[in-house]
mmCIF file as Biopython writes it, N, C-alpha, C and O atoms, coordinates in Angstrom:
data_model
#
loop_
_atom_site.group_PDB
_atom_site.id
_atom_site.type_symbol
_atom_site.label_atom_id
_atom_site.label_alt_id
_atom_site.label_comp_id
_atom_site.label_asym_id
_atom_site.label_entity_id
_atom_site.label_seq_id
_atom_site.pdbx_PDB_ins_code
_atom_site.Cartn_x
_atom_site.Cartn_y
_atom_site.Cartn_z
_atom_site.occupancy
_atom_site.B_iso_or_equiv
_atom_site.auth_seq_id
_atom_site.auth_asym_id
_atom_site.pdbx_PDB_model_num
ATOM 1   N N  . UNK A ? 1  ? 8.625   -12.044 2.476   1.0 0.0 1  A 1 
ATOM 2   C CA . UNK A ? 1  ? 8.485   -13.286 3.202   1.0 0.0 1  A 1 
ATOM 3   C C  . UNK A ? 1  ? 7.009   -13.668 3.322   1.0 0.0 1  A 1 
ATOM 4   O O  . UNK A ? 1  ? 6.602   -14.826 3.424   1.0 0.0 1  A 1 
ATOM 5   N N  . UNK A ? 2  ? 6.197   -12.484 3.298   1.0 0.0 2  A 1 
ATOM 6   C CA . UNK A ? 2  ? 4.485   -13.139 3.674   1.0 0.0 2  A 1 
ATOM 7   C C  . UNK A ? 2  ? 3.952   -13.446 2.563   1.0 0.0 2  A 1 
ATOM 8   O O  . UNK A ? 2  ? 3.018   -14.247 2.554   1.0 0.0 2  A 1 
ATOM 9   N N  . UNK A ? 3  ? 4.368   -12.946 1.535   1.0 0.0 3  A 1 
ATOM 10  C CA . UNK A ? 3  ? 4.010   -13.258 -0.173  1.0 0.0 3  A 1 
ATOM 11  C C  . UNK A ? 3  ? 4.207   -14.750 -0.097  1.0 0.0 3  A 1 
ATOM 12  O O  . UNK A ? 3  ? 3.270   -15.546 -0.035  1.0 0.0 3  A 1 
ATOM 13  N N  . UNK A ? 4  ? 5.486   -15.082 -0.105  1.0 0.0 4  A 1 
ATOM 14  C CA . UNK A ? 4  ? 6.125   -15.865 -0.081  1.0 0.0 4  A 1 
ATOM 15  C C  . UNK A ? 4  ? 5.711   -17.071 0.399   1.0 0.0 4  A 1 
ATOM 16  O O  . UNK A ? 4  ? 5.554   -18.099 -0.260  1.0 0.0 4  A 1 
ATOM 17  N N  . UNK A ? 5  ? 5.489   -16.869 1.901   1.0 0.0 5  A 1 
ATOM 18  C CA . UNK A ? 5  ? 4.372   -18.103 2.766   1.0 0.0 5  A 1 
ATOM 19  C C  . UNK A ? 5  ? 3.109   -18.633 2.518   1.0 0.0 5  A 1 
ATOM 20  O O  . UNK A ? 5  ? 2.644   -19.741 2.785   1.0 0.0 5  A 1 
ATOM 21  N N  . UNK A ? 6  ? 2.439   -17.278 1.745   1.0 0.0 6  A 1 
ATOM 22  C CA . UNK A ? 6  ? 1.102   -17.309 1.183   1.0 0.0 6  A 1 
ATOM 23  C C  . UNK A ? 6  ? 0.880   -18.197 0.382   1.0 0.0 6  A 1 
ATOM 24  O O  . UNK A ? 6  ? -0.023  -19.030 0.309   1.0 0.0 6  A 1 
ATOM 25  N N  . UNK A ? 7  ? 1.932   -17.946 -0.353  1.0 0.0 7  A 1 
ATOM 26  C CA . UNK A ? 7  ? 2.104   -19.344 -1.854  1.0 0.0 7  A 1 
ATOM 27  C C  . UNK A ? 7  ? 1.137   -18.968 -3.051  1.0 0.0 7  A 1 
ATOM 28  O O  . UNK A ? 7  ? 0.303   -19.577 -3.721  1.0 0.0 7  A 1 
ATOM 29  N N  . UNK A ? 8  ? 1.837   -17.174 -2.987  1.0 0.0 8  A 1 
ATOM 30  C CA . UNK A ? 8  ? 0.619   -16.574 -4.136  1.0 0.0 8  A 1 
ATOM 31  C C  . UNK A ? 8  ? 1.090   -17.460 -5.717  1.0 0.0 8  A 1 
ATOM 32  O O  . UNK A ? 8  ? 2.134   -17.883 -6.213  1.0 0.0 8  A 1 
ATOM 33  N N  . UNK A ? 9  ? -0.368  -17.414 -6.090  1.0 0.0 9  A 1 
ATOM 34  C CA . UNK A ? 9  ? -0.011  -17.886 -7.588  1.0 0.0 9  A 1 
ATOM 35  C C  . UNK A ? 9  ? -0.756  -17.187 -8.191  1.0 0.0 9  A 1 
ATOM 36  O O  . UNK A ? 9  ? -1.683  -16.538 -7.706  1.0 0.0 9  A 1 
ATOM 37  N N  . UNK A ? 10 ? -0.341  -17.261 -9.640  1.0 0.0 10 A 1 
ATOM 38  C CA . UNK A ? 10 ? -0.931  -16.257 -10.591 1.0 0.0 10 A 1 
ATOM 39  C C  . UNK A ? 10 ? -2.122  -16.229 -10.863 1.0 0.0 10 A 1 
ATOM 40  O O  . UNK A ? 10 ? -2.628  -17.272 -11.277 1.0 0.0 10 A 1 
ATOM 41  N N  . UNK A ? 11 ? -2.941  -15.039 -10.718 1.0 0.0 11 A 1 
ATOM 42  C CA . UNK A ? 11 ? -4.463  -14.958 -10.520 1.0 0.0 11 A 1 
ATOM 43  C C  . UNK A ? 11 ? -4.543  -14.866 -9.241  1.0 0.0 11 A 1 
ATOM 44  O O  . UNK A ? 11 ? -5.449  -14.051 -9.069  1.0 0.0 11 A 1 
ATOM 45  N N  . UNK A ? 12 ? -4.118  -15.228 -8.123  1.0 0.0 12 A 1 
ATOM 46  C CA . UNK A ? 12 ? -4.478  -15.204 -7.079  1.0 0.0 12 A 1 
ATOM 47  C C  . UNK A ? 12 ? -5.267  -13.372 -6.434  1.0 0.0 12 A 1 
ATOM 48  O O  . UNK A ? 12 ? -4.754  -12.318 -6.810  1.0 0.0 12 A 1 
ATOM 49  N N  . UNK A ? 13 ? -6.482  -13.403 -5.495  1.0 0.0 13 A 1 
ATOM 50  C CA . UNK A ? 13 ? -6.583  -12.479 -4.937  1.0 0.0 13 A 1 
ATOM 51  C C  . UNK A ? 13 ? -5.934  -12.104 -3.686  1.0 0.0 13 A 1 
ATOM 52  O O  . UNK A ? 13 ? -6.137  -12.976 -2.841  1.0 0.0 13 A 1 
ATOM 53  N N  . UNK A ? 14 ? -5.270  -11.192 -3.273  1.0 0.0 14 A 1 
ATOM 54  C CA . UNK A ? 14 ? -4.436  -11.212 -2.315  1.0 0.0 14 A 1 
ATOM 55  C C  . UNK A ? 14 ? -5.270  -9.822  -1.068  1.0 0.0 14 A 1 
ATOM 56  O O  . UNK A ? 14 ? -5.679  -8.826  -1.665  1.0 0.0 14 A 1 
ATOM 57  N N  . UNK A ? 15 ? -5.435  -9.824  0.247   1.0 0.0 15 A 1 
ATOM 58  C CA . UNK A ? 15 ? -5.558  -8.802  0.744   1.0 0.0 15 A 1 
ATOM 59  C C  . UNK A ? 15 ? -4.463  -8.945  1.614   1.0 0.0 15 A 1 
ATOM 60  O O  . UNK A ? 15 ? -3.928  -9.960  2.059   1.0 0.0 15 A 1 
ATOM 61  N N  . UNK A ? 16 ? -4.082  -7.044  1.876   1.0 0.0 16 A 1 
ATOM 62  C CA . UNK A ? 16 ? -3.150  -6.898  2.632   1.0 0.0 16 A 1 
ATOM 63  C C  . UNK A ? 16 ? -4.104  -5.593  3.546   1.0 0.0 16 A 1 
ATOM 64  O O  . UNK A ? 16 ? -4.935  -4.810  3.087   1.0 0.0 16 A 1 
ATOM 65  N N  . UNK A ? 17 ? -3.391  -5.805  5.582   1.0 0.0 17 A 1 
ATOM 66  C CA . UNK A ? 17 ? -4.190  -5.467  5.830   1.0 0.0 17 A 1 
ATOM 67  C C  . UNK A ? 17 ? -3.136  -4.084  6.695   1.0 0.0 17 A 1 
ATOM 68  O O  . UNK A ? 17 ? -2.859  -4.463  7.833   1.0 0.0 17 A 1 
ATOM 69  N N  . UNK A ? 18 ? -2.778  -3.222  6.506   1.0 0.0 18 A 1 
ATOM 70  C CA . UNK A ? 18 ? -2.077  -2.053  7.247   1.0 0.0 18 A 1 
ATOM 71  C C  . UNK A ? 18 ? -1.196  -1.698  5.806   1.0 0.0 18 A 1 
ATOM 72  O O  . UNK A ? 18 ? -0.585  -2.596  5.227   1.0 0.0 18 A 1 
ATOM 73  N N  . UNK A ? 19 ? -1.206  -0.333  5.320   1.0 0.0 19 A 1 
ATOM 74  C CA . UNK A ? 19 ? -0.719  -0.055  3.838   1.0 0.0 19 A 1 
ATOM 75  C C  . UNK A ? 19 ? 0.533   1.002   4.504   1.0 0.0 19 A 1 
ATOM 76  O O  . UNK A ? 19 ? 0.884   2.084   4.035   1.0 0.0 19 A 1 
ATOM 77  N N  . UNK A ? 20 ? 1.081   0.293   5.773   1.0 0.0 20 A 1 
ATOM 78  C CA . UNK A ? 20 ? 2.878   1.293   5.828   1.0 0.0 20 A 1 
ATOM 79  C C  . UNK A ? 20 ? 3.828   0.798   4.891   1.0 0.0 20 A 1 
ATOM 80  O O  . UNK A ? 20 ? 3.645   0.253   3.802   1.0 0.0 20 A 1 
ATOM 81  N N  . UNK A ? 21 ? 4.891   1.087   5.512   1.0 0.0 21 A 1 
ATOM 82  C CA . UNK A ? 21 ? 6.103   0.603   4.898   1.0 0.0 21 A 1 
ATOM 83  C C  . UNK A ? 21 ? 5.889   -0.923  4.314   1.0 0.0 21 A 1 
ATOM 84  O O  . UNK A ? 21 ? 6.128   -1.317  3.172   1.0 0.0 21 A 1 
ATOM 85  N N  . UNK A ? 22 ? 5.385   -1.637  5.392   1.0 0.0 22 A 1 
ATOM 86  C CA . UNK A ? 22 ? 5.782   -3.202  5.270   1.0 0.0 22 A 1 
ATOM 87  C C  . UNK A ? 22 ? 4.559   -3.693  4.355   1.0 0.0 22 A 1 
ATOM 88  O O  . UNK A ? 22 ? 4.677   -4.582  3.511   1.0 0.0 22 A 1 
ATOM 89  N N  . UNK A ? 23 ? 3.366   -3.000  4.628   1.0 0.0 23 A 1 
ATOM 90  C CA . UNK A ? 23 ? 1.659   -3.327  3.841   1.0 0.0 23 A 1 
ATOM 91  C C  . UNK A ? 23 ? 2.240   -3.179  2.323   1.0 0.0 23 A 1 
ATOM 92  O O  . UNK A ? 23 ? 1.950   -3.945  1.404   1.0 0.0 23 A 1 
ATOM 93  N N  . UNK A ? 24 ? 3.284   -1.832  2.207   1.0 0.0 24 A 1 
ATOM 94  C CA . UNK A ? 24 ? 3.565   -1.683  0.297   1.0 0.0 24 A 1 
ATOM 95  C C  . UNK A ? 24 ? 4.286   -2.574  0.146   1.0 0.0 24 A 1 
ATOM 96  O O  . UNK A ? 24 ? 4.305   -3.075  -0.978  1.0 0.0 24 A 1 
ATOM 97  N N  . UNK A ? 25 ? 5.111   -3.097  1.132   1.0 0.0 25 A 1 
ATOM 98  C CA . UNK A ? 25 ? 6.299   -4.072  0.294   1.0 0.0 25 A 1 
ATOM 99  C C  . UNK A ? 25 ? 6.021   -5.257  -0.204  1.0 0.0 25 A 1 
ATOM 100 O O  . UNK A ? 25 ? 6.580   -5.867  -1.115  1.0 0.0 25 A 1 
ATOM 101 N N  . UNK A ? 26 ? 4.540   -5.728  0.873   1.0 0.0 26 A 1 
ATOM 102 C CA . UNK A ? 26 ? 3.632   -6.735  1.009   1.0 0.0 26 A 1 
ATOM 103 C C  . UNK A ? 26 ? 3.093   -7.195  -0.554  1.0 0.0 26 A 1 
ATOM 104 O O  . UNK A ? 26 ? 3.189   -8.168  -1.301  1.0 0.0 26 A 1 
ATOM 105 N N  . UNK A ? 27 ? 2.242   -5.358  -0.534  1.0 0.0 27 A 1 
ATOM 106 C CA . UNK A ? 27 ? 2.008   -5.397  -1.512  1.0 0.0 27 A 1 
ATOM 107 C C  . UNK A ? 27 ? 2.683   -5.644  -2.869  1.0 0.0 27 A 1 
ATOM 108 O O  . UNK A ? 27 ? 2.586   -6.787  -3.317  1.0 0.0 27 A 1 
ATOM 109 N N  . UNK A ? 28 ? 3.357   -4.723  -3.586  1.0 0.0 28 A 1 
ATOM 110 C CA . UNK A ? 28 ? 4.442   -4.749  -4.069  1.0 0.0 28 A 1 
ATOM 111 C C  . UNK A ? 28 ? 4.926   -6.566  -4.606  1.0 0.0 28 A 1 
ATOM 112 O O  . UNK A ? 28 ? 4.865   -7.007  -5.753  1.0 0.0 28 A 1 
ATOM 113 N N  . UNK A ? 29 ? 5.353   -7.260  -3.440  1.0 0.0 29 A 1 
ATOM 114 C CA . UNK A ? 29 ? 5.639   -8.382  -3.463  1.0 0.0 29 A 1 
ATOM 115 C C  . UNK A ? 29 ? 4.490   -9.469  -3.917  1.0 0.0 29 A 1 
ATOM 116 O O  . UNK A ? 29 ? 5.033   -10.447 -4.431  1.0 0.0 29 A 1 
ATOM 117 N N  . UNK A ? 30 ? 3.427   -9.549  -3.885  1.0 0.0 30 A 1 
ATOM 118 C CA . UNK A ? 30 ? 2.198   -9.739  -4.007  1.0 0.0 30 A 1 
ATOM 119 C C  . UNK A ? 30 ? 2.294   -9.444  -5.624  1.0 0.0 30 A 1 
ATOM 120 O O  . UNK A ? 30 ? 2.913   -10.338 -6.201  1.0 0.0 30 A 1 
ATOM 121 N N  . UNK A ? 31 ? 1.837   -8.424  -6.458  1.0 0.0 31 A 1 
ATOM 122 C CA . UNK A ? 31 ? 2.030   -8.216  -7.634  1.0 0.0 31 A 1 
ATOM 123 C C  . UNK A ? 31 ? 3.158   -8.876  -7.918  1.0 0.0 31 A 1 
ATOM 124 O O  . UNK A ? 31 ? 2.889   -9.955  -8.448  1.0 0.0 31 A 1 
ATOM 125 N N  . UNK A ? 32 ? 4.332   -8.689  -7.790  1.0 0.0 32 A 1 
ATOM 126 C CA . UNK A ? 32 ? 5.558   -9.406  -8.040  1.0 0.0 32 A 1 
ATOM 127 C C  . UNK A ? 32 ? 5.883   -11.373 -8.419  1.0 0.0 32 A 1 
ATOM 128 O O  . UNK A ? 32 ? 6.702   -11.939 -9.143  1.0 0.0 32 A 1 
ATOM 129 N N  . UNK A ? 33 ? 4.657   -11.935 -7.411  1.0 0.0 33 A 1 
ATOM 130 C CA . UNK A ? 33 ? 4.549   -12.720 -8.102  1.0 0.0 33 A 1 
ATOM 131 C C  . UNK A ? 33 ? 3.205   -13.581 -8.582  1.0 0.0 33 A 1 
ATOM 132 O O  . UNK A ? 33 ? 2.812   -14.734 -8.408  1.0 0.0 33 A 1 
ATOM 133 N N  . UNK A ? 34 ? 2.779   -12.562 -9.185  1.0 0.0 34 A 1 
ATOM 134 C CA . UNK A ? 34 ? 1.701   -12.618 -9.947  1.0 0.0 34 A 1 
ATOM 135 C C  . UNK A ? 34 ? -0.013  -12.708 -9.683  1.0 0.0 34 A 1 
ATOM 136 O O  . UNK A ? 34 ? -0.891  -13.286 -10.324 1.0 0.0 34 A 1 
ATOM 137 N N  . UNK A ? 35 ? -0.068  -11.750 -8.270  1.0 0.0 35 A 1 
ATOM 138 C CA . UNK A ? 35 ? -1.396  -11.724 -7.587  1.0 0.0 35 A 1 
ATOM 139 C C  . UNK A ? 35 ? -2.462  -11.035 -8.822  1.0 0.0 35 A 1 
ATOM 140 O O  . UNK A ? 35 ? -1.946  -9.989  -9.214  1.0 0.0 35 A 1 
ATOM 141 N N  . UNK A ? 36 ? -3.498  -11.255 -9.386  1.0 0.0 36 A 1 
ATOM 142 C CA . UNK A ? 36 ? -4.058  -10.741 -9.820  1.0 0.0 36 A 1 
ATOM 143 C C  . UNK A ? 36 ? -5.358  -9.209  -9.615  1.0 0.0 36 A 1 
ATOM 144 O O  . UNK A ? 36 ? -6.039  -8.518  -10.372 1.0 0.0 36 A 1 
ATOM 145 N N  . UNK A ? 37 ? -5.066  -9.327  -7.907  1.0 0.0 37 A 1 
ATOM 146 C CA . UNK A ? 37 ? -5.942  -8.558  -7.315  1.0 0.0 37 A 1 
ATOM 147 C C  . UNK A ? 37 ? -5.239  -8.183  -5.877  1.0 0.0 37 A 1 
ATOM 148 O O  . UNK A ? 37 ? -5.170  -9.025  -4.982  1.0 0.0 37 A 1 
ATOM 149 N N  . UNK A ? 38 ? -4.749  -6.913  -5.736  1.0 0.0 38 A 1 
ATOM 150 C CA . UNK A ? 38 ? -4.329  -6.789  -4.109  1.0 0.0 38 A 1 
ATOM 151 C C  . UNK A ? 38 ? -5.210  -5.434  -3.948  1.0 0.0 38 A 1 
ATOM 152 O O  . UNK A ? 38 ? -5.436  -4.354  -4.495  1.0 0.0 38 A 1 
ATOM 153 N N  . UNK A ? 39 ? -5.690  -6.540  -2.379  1.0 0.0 39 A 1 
ATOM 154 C CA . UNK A ? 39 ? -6.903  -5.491  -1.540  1.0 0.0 39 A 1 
ATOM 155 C C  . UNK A ? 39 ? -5.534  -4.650  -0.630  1.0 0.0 39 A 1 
ATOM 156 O O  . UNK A ? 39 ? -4.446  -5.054  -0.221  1.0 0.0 39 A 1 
ATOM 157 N N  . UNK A ? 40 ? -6.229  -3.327  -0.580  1.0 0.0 40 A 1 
ATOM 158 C CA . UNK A ? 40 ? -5.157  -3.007  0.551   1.0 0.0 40 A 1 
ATOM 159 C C  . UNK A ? 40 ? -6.344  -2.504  1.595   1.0 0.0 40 A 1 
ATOM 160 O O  . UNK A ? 40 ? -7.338  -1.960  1.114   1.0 0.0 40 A 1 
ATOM 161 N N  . UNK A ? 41 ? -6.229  -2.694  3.052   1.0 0.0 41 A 1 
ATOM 162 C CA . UNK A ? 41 ? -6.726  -2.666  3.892   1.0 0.0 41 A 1 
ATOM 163 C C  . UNK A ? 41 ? -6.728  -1.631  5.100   1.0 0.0 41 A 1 
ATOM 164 O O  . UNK A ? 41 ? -7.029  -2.249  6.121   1.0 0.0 41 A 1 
ATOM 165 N N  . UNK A ? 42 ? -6.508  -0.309  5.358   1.0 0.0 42 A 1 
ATOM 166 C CA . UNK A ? 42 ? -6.505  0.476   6.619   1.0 0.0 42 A 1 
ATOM 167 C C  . UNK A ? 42 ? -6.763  1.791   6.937   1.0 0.0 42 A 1 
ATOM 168 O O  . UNK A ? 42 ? -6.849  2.536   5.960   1.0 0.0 42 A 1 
ATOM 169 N N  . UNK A ? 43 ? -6.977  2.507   8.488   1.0 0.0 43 A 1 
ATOM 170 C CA . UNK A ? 43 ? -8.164  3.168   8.471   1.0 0.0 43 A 1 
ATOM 171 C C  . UNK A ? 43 ? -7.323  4.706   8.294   1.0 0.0 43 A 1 
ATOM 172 O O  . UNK A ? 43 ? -7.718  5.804   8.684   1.0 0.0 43 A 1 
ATOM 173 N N  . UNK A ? 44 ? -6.488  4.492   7.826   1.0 0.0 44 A 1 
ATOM 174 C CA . UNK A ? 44 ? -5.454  5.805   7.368   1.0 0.0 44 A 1 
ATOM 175 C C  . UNK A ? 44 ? -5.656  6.312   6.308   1.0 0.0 44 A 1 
ATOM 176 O O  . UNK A ? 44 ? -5.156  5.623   5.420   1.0 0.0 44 A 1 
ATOM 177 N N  . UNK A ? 45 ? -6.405  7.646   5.744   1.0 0.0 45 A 1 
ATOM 178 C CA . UNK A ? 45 ? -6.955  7.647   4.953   1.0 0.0 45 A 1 
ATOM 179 C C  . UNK A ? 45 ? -5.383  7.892   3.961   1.0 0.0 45 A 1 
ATOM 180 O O  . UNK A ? 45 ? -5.096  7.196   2.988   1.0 0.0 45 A 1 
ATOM 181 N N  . UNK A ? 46 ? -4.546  9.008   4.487   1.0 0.0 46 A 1 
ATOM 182 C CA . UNK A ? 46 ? -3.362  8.794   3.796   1.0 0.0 46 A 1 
ATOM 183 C C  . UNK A ? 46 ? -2.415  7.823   3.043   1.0 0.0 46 A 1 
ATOM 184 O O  . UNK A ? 46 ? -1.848  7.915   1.954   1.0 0.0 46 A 1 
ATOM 185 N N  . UNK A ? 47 ? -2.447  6.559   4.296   1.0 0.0 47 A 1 
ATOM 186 C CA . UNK A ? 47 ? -2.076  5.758   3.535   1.0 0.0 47 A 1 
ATOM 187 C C  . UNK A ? 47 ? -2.561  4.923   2.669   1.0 0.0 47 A 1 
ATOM 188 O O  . UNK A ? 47 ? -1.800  4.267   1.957   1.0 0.0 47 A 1 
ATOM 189 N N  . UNK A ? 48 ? -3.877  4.809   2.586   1.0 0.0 48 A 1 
ATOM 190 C CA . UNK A ? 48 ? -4.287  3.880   1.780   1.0 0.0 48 A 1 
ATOM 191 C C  . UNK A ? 48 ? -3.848  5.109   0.283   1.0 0.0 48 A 1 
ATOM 192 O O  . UNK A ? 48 ? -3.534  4.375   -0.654  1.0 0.0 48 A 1 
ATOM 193 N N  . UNK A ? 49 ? -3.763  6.371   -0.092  1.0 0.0 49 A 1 
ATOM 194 C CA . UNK A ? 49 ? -3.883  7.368   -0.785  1.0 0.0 49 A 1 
ATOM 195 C C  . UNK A ? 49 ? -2.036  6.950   -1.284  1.0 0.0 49 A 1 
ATOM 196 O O  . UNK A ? 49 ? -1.657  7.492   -2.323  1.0 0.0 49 A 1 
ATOM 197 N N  . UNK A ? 50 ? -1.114  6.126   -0.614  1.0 0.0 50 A 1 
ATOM 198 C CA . UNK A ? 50 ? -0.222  5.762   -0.977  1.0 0.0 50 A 1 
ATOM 199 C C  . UNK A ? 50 ? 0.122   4.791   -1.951  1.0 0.0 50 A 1 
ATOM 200 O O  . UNK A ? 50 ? 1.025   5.061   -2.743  1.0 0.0 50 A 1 
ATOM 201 N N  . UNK A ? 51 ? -0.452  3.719   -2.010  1.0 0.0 51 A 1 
ATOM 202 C CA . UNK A ? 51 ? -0.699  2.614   -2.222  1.0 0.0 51 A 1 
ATOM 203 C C  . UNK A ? 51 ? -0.409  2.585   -3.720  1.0 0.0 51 A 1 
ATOM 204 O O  . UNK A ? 51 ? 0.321   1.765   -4.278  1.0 0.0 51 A 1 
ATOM 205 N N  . UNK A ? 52 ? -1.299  3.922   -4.491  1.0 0.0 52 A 1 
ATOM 206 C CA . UNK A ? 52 ? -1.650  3.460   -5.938  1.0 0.0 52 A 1 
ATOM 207 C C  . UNK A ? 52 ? -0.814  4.708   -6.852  1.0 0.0 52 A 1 
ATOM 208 O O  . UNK A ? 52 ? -1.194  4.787   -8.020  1.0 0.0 52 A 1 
ATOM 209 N N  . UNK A ? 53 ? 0.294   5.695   -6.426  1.0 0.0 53 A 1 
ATOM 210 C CA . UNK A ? 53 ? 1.479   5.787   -6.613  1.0 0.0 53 A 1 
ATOM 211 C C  . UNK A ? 53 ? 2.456   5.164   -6.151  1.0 0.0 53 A 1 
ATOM 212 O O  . UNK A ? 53 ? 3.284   5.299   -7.052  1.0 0.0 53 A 1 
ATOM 213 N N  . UNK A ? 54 ? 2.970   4.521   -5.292  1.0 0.0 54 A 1 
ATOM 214 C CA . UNK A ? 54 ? 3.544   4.277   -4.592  1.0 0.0 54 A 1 
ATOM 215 C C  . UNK A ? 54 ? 4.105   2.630   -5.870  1.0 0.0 54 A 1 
ATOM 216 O O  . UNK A ? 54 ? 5.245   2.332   -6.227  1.0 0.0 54 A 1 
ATOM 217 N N  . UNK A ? 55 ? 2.921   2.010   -6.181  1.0 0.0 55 A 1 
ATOM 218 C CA . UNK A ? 55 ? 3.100   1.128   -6.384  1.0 0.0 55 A 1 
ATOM 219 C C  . UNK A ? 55 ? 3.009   0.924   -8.436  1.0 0.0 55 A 1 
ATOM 220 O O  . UNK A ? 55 ? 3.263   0.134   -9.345  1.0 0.0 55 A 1 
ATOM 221 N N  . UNK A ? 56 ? 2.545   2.070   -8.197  1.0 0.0 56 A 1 
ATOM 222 C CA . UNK A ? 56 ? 2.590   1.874   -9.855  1.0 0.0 56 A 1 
ATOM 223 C C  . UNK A ? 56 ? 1.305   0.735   -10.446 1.0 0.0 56 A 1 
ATOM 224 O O  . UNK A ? 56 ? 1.318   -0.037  -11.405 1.0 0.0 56 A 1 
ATOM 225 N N  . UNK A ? 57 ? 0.324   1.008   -9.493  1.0 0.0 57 A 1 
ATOM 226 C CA . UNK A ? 57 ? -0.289  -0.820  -10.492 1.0 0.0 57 A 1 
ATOM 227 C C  . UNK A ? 57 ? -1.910  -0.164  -10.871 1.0 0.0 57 A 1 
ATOM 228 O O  . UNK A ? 57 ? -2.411  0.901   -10.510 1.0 0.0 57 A 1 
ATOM 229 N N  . UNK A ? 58 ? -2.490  -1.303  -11.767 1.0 0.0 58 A 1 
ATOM 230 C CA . UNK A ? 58 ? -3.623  -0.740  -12.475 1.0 0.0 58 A 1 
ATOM 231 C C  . UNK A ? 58 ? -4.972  -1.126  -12.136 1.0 0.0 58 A 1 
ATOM 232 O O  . UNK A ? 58 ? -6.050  -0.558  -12.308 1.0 0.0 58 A 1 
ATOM 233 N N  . UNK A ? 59 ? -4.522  -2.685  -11.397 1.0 0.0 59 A 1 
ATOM 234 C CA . UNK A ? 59 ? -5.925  -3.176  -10.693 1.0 0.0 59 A 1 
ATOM 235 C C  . UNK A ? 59 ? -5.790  -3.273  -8.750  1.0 0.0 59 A 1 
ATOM 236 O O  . UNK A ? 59 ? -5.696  -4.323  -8.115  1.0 0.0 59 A 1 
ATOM 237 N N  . UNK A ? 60 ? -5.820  -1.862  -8.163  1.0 0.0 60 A 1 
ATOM 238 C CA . UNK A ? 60 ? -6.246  -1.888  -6.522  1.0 0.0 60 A 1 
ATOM 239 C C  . UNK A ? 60 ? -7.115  -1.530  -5.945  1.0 0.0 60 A 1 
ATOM 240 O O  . UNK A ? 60 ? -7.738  -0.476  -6.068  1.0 0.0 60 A 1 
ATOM 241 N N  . UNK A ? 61 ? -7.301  -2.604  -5.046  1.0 0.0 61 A 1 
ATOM 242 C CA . UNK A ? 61 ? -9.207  -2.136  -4.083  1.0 0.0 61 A 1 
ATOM 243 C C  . UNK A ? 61 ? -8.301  -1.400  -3.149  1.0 0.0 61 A 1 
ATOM 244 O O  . UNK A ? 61 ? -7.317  -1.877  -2.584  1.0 0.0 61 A 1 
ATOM 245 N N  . UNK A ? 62 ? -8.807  -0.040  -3.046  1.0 0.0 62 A 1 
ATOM 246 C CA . UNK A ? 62 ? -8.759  0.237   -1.159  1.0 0.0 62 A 1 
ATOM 247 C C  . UNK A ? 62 ? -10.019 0.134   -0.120  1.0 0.0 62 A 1 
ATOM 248 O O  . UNK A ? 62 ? -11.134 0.609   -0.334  1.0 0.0 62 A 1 
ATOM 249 N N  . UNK A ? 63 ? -9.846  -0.174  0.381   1.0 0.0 63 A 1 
ATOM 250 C CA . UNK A ? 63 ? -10.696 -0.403  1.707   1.0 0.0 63 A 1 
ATOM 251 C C  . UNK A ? 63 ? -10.632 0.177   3.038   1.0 0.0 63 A 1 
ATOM 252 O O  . UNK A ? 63 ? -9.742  -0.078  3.849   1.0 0.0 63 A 1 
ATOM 253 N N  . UNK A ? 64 ? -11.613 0.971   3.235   1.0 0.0 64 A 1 
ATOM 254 C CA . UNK A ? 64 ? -11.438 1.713   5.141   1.0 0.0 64 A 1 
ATOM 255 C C  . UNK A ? 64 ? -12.461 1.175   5.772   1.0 0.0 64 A 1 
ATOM 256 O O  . UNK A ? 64 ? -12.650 1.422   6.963   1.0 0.0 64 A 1 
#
Protein backbone atom coordinates (compact mmCIF):
# COMPACT_ATOMS: atom_id res chain seq x y z
CA UNK A 1 0.00 0.00 0.00
CA UNK A 2 2.94 2.66 0.73
CA UNK A 3 4.67 1.68 -2.61
CA UNK A 4 1.64 2.11 -3.98
CA UNK A 5 0.72 5.76 -2.57
CA UNK A 6 4.21 6.78 -3.32
CA UNK A 7 3.49 6.43 -7.03
CA UNK A 8 6.95 4.71 -7.49
CA UNK A 9 8.01 4.79 -11.08
CA UNK A 10 10.69 3.22 -12.77
CA UNK A 11 14.04 4.65 -11.83
CA UNK A 12 12.64 6.04 -9.00
CA UNK A 13 14.90 6.32 -5.65
CA UNK A 14 12.97 5.00 -2.88
CA UNK A 15 13.98 5.18 1.04
CA UNK A 16 12.46 3.01 3.48
CA UNK A 17 12.83 3.84 7.02
CA UNK A 18 12.52 0.67 9.84
CA UNK A 19 13.82 -2.76 7.85
CA UNK A 20 11.07 -5.30 10.02
CA UNK A 21 8.59 -7.24 8.67
CA UNK A 22 6.67 -4.33 7.07
CA UNK A 23 10.26 -2.09 6.04
CA UNK A 24 11.01 -5.68 3.71
CA UNK A 25 7.66 -5.84 2.33
CA UNK A 26 8.00 -2.06 1.75
CA UNK A 27 10.88 -2.81 0.37
CA UNK A 28 10.32 -5.73 -1.65
CA UNK A 29 7.25 -3.83 -3.05
CA UNK A 30 9.34 -0.88 -4.00
CA UNK A 31 11.63 -3.08 -6.33
CA UNK A 32 8.46 -4.71 -7.50
CA UNK A 33 7.49 -1.84 -9.18
CA UNK A 34 10.39 -0.72 -10.53
CA UNK A 35 12.35 1.52 -7.86
CA UNK A 36 15.72 1.79 -9.11
CA UNK A 37 17.39 2.42 -5.73
CA UNK A 38 15.92 1.31 -2.18
CA UNK A 39 17.61 3.01 0.84
CA UNK A 40 16.84 0.94 3.80
CA UNK A 41 16.97 2.91 6.94
CA UNK A 42 17.47 1.60 10.86
CA UNK A 43 19.48 1.51 13.93
CA UNK A 44 19.24 -2.41 14.15
CA UNK A 45 22.26 -3.54 13.11
CA UNK A 46 20.56 -7.05 12.48
CA UNK A 47 18.06 -5.92 10.63
CA UNK A 48 19.39 -3.84 8.30
CA UNK A 49 21.90 -7.37 7.85
CA UNK A 50 18.33 -8.72 6.64
CA UNK A 51 17.48 -6.72 4.00
CA UNK A 52 20.03 -7.99 1.30
CA UNK A 53 19.14 -11.83 1.71
CA UNK A 54 16.02 -11.43 2.55
CA UNK A 55 15.34 -9.65 -0.57
CA UNK A 56 17.41 -11.05 -3.13
CA UNK A 57 18.40 -7.59 -4.87
CA UNK A 58 21.71 -6.19 -6.33
CA UNK A 59 21.50 -2.43 -5.90
CA UNK A 60 20.89 -1.61 -1.64
CA UNK A 61 22.10 1.33 0.51
CA UNK A 62 21.94 0.47 4.20
CA UNK A 63 22.01 3.17 6.46
CA UNK A 64 22.43 3.44 10.53
Amino acid sequence: MAAENAQIVAGDTVAIWGCGPVGLFSMKSAWMMGAGRVIAIDQVPERLQNGPRTLQCGDYRLLQ
